[in-house]
N, C-alpha and C positions, 0 to 999 in steps of 0.2 A: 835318748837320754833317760837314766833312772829318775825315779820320780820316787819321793817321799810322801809316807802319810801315817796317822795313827789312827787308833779308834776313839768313835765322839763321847764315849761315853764319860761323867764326871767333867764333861766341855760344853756341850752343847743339851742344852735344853727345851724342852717344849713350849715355853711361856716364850722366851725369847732367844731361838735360834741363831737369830744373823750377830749375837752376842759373841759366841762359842765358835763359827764357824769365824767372824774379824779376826779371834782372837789365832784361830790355824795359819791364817793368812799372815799372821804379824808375825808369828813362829817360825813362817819361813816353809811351810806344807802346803802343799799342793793339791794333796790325796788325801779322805778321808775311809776310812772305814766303820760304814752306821751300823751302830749298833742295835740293831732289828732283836738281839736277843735279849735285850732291857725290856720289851712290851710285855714279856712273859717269861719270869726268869726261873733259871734253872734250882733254883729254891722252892718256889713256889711248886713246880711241876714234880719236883721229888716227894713231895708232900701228898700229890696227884691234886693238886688245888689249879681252875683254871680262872681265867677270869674273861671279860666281853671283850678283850681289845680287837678279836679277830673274828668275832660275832659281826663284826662292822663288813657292810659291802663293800666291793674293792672300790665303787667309787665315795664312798665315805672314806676310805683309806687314803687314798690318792688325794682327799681334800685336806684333810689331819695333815699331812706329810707336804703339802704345797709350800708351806713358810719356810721349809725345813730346805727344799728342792730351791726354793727362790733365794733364800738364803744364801747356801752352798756356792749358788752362781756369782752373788754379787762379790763375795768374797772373794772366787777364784778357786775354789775349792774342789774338783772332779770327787763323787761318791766310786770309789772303785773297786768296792767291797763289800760285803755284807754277811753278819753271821747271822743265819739259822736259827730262831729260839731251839735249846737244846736242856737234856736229851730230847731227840724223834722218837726214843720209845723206851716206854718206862716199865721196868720190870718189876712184876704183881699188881701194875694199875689196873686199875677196873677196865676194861677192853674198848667201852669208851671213850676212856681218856686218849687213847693211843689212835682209836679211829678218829678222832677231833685233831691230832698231833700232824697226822696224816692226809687227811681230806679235808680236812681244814687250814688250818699253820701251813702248813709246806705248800702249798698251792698260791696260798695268798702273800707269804714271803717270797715268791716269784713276782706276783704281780708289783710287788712293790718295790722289787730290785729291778725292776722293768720302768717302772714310773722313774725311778731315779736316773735313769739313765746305765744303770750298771749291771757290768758282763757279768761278775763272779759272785757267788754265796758260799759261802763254806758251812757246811754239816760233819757232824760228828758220827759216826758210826756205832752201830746196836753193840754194848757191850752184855755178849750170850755168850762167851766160848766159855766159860767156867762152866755155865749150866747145859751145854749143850755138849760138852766135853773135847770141841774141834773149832777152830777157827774157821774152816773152810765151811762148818756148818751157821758160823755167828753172819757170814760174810752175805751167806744166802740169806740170810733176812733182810740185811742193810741192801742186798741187792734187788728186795722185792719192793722194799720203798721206791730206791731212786728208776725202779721200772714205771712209777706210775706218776714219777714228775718229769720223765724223760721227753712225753710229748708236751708239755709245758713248756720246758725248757729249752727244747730245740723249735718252738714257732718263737717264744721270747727272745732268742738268743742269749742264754745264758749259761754258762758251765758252775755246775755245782762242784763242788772242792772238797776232796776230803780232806781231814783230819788227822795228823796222828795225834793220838790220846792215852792217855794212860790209866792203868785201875788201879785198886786199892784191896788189897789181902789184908786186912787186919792193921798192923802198921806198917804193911812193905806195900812200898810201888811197884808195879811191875807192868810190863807191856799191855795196852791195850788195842783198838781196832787200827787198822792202816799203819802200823808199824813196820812191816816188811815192805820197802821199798821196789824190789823186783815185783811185788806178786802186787800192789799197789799197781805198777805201771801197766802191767798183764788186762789186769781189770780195767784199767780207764781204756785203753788199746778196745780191748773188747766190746765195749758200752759204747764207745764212738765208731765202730763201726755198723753196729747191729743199727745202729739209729740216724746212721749217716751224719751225725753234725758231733762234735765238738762238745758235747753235754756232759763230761764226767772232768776234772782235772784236781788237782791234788796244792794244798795247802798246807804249807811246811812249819810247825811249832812249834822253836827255837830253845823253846821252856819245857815242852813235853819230853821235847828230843834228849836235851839233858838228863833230865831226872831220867830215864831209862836208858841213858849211855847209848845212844843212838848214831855212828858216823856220818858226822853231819858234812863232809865232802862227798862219801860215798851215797850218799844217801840224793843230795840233791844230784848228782850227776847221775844214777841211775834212774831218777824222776823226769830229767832232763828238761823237755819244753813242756811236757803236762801240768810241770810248775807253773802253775797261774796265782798263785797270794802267798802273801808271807804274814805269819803273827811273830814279831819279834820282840822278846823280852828274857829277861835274864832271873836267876833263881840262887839257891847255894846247893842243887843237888838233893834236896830233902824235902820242900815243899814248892807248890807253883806257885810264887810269889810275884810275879807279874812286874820285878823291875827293871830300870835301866839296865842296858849292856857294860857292863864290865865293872858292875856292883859287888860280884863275888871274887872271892881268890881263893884256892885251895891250900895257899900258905904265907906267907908272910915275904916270898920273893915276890908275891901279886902276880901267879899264874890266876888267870880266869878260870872260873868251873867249868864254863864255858867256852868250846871249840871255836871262838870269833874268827879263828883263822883258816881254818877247814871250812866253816859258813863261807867266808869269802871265796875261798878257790874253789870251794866248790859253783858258784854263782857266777864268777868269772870264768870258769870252762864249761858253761851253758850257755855263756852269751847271753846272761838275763839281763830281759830289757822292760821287767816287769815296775812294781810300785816295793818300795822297801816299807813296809808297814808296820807299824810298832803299836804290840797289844800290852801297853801300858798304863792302863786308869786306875788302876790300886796307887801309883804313885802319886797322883795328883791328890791322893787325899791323904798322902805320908805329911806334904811338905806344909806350910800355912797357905792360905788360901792368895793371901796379898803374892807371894810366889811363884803365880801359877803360868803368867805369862814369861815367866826367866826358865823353869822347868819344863816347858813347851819348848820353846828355844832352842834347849839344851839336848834337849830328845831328837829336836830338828838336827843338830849339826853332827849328831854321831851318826843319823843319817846319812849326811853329806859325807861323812867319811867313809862309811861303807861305800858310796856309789863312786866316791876317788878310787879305792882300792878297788873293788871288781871290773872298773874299766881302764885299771890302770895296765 
């Protein structure tokens, strides 16, 4: 059975978690997706600004993160996902930064995707092919990180997830890391053998995909079961705006920007039997606050209808 879930972010809080997590459960979700990249956010580190949160020992972490883990439970809530504080690596930070981002952060974002119970992390990939003049050379950087969380992650059990993402040229968007789906599947293929376990798998963003006109049937069927997470949210093509599915139209007969229907066949001829996970917390702070349990809801049942249609 599909299983529905979003991320906690703008939901759940650290004063009073089993708050945020009642309120998934009444929404009708199952699955959440923690937002592990809130302790260090991607504002912050473009800045190369760091702060203590991962100065903390894992078992300090593991203590901080208990309410949140007891929580989750009482509610009914499975943690079945986790992003990465991102970027993993910051281009002209001080070297530093990047070895703190590295042996530090990514290690301990294991341990604590481990503490919660949960299989998948999703990371974003080095974006270098501009400065390096080749993707196949940006790829080998992004592949020397995940060579040194691989023994990590296969005693944890846990599969790290790529990314696709997109870059920014001035004002055009244009392809960024894990974009090419064949050469995506090559790599994870390769990465789980050399290491015998299950440590690489691929996470599919529904929003990135768009803005760079991505065939999102072809795309998941050529990923096939390496598809391990979904961030799902909707845009108009021009910025990553983070909302509901089928908020845009490209004209006034209400065609979606978005390929909703490609997503689904494509996902119905993989047989996914994964979590449909919606990366939607910009929208919880569109609507008024009093609203927020009807907008949960709402995000829950277009869930439900995706999982009608791909196992219809």
């Amino acid at each position: 059975m599909i299983e529905i879930g979003v991320q906690t972010k703008n939901i759940v809080n650290d004063d009073y978690p089993e708050k945020g997590f009642a309120m998934l459960g009444r929404a009708g979700f199952t699955c959440a997706d923690f937002s592990l990249n809130g302790y260090l956010s991607n504002t912050s580190l473009y800045r190369f600004e760091l702060n203590s949160f991962f100065d903390q020992s894992v078992t300090e972490l593991e203590s901080f993160f208990a309410p949140h883990k007891k929580a989750a439970g009482s509610a009914g809530i499975r943690i079945n996902q986790m992003h990465m504080p991102y970027p993993s690596y910051i281009l002209n930070a001080p070297k530093s930064v990047n070895d703190y981002l590295m042996h530090t952060v990514a290690p301990k974002s294991l341990k604590i995707c481990a503490f919660f119970g949960c299989r998948h992390i999703v990371m974003h990939g080095f974006k270098l092919a501009r400065l390096l003049g080749r993707e196949e050379l940006e790829w080998r950087e992004t592949e020397k990180f995940i060579e040194e969380l691989a023994p990590f992650a296969k005693e944890l059990g846990i599969t790290i997830c790529m990314e696709n993402v997109y870059s920014g040229v001035g004002s055009h968007i244009i392809e960024g890391p894990c974009c090419d789906a064949r050469l995506a599947a090559e790599r994870i293929d390769r990465m789980n053998e050399r290491f015998g376990a299950e440590i690489m798998g691929f996470c599919l963003d529904t929003g990135h995909a768009n803005l760079i006109g991505i065939d999102m049937e072809g795309f998941i069927t050529t990923l096939g079961k390496r598809l391990k997470a979904l961030h799902i949210h909707d845009n108009d093509g021009i910025g990553d705006l983070h909302q509901i599915p089928f908020t845009f139209t490209r004209n006034r007969e209400n065609v979606s920007t978005t390929d909703w229907d490609g997503f689904i066949r494509g996902l119905r001829k993989i047989s996914f039997d994964g979590v449909l996970s919606f990366e939607t917390a910009p929208v919880l702070t569109a609507f008024p606050g009093v609203m927020k349990q009807d907008v949960l809801r709402f995000i829950a049942q277009i869930g439900s209808y995706f999982a009608g249609e791909i196992a219809s």
